[in-house]
C-alpha positions in Angstrom: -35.3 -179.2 128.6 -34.6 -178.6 132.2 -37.3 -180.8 133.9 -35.6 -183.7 131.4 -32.6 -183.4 132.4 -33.1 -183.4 135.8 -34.8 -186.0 135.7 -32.4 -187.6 133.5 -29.7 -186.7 136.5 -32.2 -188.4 139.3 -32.4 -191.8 138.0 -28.8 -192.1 136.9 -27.9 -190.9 140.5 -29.6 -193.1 142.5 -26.9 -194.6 143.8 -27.1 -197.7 146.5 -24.5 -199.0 148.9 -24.4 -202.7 148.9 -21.8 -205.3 148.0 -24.1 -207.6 146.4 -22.2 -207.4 142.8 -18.8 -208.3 141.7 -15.4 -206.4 142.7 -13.9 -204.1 140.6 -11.0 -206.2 139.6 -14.3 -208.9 138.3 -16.5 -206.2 136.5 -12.9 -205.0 134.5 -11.8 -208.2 133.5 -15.1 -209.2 132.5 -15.2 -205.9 130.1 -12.1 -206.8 128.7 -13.0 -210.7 128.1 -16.0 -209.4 126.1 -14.0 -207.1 124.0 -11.5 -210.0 123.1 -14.6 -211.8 122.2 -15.7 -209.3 119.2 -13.6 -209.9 116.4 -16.3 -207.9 113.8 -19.2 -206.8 113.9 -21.5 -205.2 111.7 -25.4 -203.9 111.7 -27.6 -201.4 110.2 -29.5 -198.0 112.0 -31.7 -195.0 111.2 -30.5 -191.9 113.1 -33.0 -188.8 113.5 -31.3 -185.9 114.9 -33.0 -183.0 117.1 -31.1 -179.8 117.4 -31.5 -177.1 119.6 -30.3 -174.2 116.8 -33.0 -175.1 114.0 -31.9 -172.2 111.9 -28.1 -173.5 110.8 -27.6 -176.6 108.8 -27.5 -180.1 110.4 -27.6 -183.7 109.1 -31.7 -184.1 110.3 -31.6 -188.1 109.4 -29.7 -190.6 107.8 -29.9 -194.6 107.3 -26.2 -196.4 107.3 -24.5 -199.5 107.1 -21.2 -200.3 109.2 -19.1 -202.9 109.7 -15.5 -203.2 111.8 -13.2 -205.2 112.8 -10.8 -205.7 115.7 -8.1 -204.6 113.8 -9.5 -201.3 113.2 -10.9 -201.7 109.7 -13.9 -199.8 109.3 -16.6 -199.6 106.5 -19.2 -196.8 106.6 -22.4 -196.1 104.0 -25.1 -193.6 104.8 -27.5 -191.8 102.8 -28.6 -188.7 104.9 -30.7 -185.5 104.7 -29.3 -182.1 105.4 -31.7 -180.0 107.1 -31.7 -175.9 107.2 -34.5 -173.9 109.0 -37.8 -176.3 108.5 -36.7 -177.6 105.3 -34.4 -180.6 103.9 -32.0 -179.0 101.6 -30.3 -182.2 100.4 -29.4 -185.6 100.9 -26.2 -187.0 100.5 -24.5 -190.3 99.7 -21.5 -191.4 101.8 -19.4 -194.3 101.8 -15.6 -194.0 103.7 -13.4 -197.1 104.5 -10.4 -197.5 106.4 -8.1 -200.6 105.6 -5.9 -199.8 108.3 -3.6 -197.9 106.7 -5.4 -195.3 104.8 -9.1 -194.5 104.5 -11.2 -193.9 101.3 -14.0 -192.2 100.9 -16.4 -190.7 98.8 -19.4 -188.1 98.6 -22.2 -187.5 96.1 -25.9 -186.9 95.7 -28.8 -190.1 95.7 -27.5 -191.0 91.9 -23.7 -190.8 92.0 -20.7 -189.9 93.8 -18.6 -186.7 92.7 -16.0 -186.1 95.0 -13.3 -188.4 96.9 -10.7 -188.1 99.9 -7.6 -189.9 100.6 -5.9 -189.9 103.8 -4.0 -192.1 106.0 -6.5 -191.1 109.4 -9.0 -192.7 110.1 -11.5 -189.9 110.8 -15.3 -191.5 109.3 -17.9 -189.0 109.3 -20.3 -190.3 111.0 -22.5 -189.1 113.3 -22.3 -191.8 116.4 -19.7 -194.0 116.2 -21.6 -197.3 116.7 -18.7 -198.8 118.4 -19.6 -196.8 121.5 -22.9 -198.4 121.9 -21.0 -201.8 123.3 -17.4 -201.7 122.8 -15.8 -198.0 123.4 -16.2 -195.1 125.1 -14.0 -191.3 123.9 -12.7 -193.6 121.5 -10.5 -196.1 123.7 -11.7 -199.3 124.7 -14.2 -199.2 128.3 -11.4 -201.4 129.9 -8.6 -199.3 128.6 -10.5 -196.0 129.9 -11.1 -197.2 133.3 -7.6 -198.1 133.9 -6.0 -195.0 132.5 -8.5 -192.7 134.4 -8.8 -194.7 137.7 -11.9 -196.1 137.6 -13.7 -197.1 141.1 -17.0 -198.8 142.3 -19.2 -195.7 143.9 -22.3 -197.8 144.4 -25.5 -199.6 142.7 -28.1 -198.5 140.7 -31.4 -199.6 138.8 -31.8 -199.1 134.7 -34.7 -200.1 133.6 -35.5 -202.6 136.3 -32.5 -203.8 136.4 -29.6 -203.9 138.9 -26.3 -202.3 137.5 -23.2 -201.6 138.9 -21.8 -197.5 138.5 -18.4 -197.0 138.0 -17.0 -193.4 138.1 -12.9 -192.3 136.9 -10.7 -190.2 139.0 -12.4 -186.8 139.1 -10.4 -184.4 136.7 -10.3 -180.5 138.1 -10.3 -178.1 135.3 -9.7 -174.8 135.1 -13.0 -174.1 136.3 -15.0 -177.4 136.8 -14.5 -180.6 137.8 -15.0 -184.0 135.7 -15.3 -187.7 135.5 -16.7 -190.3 133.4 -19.3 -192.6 135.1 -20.3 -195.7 133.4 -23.6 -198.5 134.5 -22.7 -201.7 134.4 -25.1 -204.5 133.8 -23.4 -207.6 135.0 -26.2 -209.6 134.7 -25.7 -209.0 131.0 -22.3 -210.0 130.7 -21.0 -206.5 131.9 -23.4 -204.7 129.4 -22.3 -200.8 129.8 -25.5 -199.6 129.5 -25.2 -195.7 130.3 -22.3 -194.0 129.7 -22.0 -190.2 130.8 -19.3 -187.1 131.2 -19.9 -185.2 133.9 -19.0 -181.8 134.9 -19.4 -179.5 138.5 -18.6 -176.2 138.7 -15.8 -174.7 140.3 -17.4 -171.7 141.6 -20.4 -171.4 144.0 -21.8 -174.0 146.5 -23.3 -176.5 146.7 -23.5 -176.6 142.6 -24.9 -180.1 141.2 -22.8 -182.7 139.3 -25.0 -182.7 135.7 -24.0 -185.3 132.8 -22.9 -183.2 129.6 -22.8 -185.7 127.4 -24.7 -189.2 127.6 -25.0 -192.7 125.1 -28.2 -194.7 126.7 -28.5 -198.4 124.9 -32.1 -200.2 125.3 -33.8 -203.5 124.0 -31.1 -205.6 124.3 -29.9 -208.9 122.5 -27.5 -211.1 123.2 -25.5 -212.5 120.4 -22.7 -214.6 120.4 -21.9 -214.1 124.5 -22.5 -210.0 123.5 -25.4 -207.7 124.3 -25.9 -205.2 122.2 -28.6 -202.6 121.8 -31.2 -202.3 119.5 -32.2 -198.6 120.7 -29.6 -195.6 121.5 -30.0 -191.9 122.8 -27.2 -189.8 122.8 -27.2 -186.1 124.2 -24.9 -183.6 124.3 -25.3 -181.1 126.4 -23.3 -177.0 126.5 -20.8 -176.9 129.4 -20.8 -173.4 130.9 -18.8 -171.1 133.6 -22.3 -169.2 134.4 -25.0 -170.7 132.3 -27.0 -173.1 132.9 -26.4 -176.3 131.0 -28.4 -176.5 127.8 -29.6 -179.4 125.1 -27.6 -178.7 121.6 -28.7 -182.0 120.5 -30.2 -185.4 120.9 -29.8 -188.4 118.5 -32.1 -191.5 118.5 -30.9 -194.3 117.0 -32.7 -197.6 115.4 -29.9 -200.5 115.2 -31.1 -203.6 113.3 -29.2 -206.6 111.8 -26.7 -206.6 114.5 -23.4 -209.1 113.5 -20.9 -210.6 115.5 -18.0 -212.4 114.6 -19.2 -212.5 110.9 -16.2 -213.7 108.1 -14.5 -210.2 106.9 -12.3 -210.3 103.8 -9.2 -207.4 103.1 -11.2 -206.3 100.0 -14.5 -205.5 102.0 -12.5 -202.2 103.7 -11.2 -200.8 100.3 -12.8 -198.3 98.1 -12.5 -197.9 94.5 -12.7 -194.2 92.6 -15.2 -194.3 90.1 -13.9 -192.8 87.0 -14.5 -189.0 87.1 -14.4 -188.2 90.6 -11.9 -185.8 91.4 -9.7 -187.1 94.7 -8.2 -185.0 97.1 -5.1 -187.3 98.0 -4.1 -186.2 101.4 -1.7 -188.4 101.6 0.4 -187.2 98.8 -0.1 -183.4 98.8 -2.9 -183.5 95.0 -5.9 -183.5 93.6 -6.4 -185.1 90.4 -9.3 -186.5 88.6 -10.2 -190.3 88.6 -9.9 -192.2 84.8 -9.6 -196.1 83.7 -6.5 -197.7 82.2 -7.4 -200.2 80.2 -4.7 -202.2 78.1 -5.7 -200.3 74.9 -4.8 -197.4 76.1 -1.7 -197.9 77.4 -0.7 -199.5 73.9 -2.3 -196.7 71.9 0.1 -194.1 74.5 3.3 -196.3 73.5 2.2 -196.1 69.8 2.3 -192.2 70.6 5.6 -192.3 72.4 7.2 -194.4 69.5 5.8 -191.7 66.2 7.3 -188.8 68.5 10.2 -190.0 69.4 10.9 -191.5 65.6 9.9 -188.4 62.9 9.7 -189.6 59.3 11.7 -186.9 57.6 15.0 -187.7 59.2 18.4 -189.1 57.7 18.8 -192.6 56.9 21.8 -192.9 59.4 19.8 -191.0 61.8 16.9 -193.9 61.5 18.7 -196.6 62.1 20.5 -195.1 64.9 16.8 -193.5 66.6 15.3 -197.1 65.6 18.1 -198.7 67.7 17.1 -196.4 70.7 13.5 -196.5 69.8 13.9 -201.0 70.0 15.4 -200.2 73.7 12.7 -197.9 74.9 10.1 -200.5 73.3 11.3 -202.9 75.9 11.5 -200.9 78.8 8.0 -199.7 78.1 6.7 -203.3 76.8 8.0 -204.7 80.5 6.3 -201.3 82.4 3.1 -202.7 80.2 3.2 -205.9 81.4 3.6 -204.9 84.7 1.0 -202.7 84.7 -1.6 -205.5 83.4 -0.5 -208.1 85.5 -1.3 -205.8 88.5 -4.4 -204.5 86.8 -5.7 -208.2 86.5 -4.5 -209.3 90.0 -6.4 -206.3 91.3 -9.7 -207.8 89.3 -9.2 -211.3 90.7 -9.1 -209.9 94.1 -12.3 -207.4 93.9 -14.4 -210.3 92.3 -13.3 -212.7 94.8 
């Protein structure tokens, strides 16, 4: 892996002097006009995942579909295969989405989904948030980062033939190494961050190298709407070590297809339903319980229940009329809770099969 990444290292560090390219002020501005210009997006990838420790258990591939929004609504299905030693163990079917205040999800085999989460984070579980190949970087915003980290101009570069601009953030010491994020900029592209890299020097020794721990690489790129997106990724992670040297622990390469920008988004897209039987585990509440329908039946047939418990047939005459009176005020405290609950329950139809 060694002679890769140092190869990896060269051509990322070839780094030119001239002031043929916009100022830094320009190249930030123009990040942050083309993240005001992405309202939602959506598209489609396949993901195959190389690991360097082939004997625990790993997601090996997986095909999903995502779509977001700038209001940070997020809606995630994947179907993926769990690999252990040289064999697939299982695949697994996924679907999580956040409406912005609480995220839904559930996981199941290829046939059905069996178990459900409820929480009010937003943590998908996905493997490469696809947001980072365009829009974000350590989960803030590429304008946002450089500003909070002070991020510079340190020269020019070529990726893939093409001129790019590389931007580096105030250098972070550590307690024993130094960091900094460095970012290629493809202006020609309408600021198209085309590499994006955390990198790490050791504290100790001299004349120890920069190397790039962690890398996204986008490739084969369309432009959409004013936005160039990738239709290839590479993301490597790399170990960071006092005394070792820094080793692969694994490499994802990523297919995107049916790229979207800007496409209409409704409130109903980012909310999940429980199917019935799948037992929850409601964060947000402190429970698990297990998923049923209420249909207007049964909450009849449970008031018919209520009213032949509360209302035994073997009591006094005076004790009738006097239960019947309380029973005639529960009726219409629980006939209003009914019709409550089915107006809701109908709204709630309306808006899903809108």
């Amino acid at each position: 892996m060694m002679p890769l990444l140092i190869l990896n290292l060269f051509l990322a560090g070839q780094l030119h002097t001239d002031h043929d390219h916009p100022t830094y002020p320009e190249i930030l501005q123009g990040l942050r006009d083309v993240e005001s210009l992405v309202e939602s997006f959506s598209l489609s990838n396949h993901i195959d995942v190389i690991q360097n420790d082939r004997e625990s258990t790993w997601v090996k591939s997986l095909d999903a579909d995502y779509t977001a929004d700038s209001k940070g609504r997020i809606l995630y299905e994947a179907v993926q295969q769990i690999q252990k030693g040289g064999s697939i163990v299982s695949v697994e079917k996924l679907r999580s989405s956040f409406d912005g205040l609480k995220l839904m999800g559930l996981q199941g085999d290829k046939t059905q989904y069996f178990s459900g989460r409820l929480s009010s984070t937003p943590s998908i579980p996905w493997l490469v948030d696809p947001r980072e190949f365009f829009l974000k970087f350590q989960a803030k915003p590429i304008s946002d980062l450089l500003k909070a980290k002070g991020g510079h101009i340190v020269g020019t570069s070529l990726w893939e033939g093409r001129p790019v601009v590389v931007l580096e953030t105030k250098i972070n010491e550590l307690k024993w190494d130094r960091r900094t994020c460095r970012l290629l900029v493809d202006c020609g592209r309408n600021f198209a961050v085309v590499r994006k890299s955390i990198r790490s020097q050791p504290l100790e020794g001299e004349g120890k190298d920069w190397f790039d721990y962690l890398t996204i690489e986008g490739s084969g790129y369309l432009e959409i709407k004013g936005v160039w997106v990738p239709t290839k990724v590479k993301k490597e992670e790399y170990t960071v070590s006092k005394n070792a040297s820094p080793q692969l622990l694994r490499r994802y390469l990523v297919d995107n297809s049916k790229w979207q920008i800007n496409q209409p988004v409704t409130d109903t897209l980012f909310k999940t339903k429980f199917p019935v039987n799948v037992y929850v585990n409601d964060e947000i509440n402190g429970r698990q319980y297990k998923a049923i329908e209420i249909t207007d039946q049964a909450l009849l047939d449970q008031t018919s229940q209520a009213e032949s418990l509360l209302l035994p047939t073997h009591i006094s005459k005076s004790s009738r009329s006097l239960s019947k009176a309380l029973i005639a005020i529960l009726s219409l405290a629980a006939l209003g809770l009914i019709t409550t609950a089915i107006i809701l329950r109908k709204k709630a139809r309306r808006g899903v099969s809108k």
